[in-house]
N, C-alpha and C positions, 0 to 999 in steps of 0.2 A: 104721299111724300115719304121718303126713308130716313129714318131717325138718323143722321148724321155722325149720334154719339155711337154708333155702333161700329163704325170702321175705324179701325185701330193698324197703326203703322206694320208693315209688314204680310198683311194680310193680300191672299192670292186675290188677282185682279183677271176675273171669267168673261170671256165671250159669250154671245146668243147660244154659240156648239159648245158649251163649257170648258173649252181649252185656255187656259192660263197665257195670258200675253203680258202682263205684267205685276208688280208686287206694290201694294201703298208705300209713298214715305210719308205723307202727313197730309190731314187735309188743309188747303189753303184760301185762306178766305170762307168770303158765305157762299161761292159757285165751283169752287175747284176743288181735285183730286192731284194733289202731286205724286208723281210715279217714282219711285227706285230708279237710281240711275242702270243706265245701257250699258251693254257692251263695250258703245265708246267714252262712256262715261256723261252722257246728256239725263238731263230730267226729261219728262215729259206731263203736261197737266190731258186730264183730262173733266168736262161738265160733269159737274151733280147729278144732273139732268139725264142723264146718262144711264142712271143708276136705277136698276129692279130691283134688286134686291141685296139682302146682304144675310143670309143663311145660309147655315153651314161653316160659317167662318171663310166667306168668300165674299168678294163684292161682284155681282152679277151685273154686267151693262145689258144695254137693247139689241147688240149691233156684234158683228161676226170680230175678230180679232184683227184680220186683215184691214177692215172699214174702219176701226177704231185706230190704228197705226198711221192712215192716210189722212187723218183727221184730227189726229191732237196736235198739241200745242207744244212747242217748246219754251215757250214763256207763257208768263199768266197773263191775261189778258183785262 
């Protein structure tokens, strides 16, 4: 389970290929990640659950960058 107190707003949000698809803006609740907004100005959550790791000052997901884009949320759920 990853210590939750370790993701801190701002911090680069990694794919499985460690390519940055987006930025924390706060965690939300006890299962979400709210994201930085977008280009068009949208949030996007994504799972906890989601989450390997968080070293290096990065948050590491399971899942390639493209599959995590196809798959979050625009609201919390």
């Amino acid at each position: 389970m990853i210590n939750t107190n370790t993701i801190k707003p701002d911090m680069p949000v990694v794919c499985s290929l460690d390519g940055q698809f987006a930025t924390v803006d706060h965690i939300e609740g006890a299962k979400l990640i709210k994201l930085t907004r977008d280009e068009t100005g949208q949030h996007h959550y994504i799972p906890l659950n989601w989450v390997v790791s968080t070293e290096d000052g990065k948050v590491k997901i399971d899942r390639s960058g493209e599959e995590a884009m196809q798959q979050w949320s625009t609201r919390p759920n």
